[in-house]
C-alpha positions as a Markdown table, in Angstrom:
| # | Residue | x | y | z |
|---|---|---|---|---|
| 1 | Unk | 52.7 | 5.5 | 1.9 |
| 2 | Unk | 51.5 | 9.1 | 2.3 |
| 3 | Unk | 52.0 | 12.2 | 0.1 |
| 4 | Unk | 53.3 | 15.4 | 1.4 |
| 5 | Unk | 53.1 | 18.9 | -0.1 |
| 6 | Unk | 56.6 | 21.2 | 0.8 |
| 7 | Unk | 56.6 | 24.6 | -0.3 |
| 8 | Unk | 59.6 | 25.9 | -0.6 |
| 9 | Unk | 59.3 | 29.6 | -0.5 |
| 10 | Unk | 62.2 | 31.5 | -1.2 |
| 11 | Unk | 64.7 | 33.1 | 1.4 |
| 12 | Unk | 67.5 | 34.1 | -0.3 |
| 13 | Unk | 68.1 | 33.9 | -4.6 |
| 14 | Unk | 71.8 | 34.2 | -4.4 |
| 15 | Unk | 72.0 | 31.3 | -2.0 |
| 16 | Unk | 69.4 | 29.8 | -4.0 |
| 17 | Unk | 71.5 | 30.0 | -7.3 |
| 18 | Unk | 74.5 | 28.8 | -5.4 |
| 19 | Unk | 72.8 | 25.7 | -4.1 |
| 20 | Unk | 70.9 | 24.8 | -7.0 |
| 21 | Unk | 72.9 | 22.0 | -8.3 |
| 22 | Unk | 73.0 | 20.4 | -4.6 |
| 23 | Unk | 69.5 | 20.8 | -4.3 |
| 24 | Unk | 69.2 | 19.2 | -8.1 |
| 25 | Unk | 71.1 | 16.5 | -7.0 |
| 26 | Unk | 69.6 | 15.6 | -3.6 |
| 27 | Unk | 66.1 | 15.6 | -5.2 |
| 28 | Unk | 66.9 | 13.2 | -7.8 |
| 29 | Unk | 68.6 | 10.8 | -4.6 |
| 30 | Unk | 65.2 | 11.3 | -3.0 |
| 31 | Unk | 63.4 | 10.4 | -6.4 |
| 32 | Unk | 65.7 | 7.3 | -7.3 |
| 33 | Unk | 65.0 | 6.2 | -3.7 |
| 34 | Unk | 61.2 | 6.6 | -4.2 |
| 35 | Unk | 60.6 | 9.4 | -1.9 |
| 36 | Unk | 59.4 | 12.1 | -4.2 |
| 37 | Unk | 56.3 | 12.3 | -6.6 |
| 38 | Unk | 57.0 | 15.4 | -8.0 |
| 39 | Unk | 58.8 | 18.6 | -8.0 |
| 40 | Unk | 59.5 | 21.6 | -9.8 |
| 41 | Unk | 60.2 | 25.6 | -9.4 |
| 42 | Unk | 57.1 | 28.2 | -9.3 |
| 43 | Unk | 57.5 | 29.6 | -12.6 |
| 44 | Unk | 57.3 | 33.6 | -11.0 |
| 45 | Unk | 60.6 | 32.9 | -9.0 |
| 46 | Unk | 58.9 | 33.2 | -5.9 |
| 47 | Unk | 60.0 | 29.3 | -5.2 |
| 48 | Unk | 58.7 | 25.5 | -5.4 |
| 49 | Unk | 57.3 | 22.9 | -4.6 |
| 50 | Unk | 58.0 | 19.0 | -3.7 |
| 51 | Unk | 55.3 | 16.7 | -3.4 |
| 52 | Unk | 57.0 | 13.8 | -0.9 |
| 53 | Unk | 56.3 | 10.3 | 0.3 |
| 54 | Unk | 56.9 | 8.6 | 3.2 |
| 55 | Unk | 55.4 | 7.1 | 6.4 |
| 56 | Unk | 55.0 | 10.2 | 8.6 |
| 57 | Unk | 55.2 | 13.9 | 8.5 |
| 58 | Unk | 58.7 | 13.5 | 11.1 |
| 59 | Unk | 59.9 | 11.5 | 7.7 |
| 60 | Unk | 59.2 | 14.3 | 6.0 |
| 61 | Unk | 60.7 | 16.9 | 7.8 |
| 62 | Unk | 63.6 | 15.4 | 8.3 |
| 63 | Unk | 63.7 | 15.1 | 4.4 |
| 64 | Unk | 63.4 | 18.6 | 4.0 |
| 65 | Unk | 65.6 | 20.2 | 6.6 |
| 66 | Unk | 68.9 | 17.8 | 5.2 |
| 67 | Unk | 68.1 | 19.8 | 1.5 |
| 68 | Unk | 70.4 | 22.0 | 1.0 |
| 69 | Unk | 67.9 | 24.8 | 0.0 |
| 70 | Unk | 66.6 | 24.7 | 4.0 |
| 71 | Unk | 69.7 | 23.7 | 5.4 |
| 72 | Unk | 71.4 | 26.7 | 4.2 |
| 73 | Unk | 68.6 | 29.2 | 4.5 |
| 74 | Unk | 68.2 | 29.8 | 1.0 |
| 75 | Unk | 64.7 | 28.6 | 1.0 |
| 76 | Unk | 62.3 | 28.4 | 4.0 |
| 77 | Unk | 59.6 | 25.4 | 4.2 |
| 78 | Unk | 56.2 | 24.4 | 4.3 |
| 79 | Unk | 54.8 | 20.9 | 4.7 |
| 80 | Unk | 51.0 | 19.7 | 4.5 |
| 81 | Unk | 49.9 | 16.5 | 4.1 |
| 82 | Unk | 48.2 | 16.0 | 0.8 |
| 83 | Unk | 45.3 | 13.6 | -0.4 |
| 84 | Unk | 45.6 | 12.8 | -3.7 |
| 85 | Unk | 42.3 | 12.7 | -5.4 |
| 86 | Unk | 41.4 | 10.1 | -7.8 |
| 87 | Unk | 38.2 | 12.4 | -9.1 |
């Protein structure tokens, strides 16, 4: 399994207070299906971040583009792939 980085800058903060409980809720689908590590907002409002797993970065993407945050343009994206160190 790999790790994935997704910033999730923000678009819109109407649509992104309108979509927050869909976004809530698709995240914790994602987590109880063991795709995500982490997650949480930037604390200066300027948006967040999820830290994914899966196979490949088309996993991924796919992921991120059905959140309702991307899917309705209330945030945009960002995805790197991320090594997490053991140091």
């Amino acid at each position: 399994m790999r790790y994935f980085a997704v910033f999730l800058p923000m678009r819109d903060e109407e649509k992104s207070r309108v979509y927050r409980p869909d976004h809530l809720t698709y995240l914790q689908q994602k987590l109880e299906a063991g795709n995500v590590f982490a997650k949480g907002p930037f604390v200066d409002g300027t948006g967040g971040l999820v830290i994914y797993k899966a196979e490949s970065f088309e996993q991924v993407e796919l992921m991120v583009k059905q959140d309702p945050y991307v899917a309705y343009d209330a945030r945009g994206y960002e995805i790197h792939e991320w090594a997490m160190s053991q140091e």
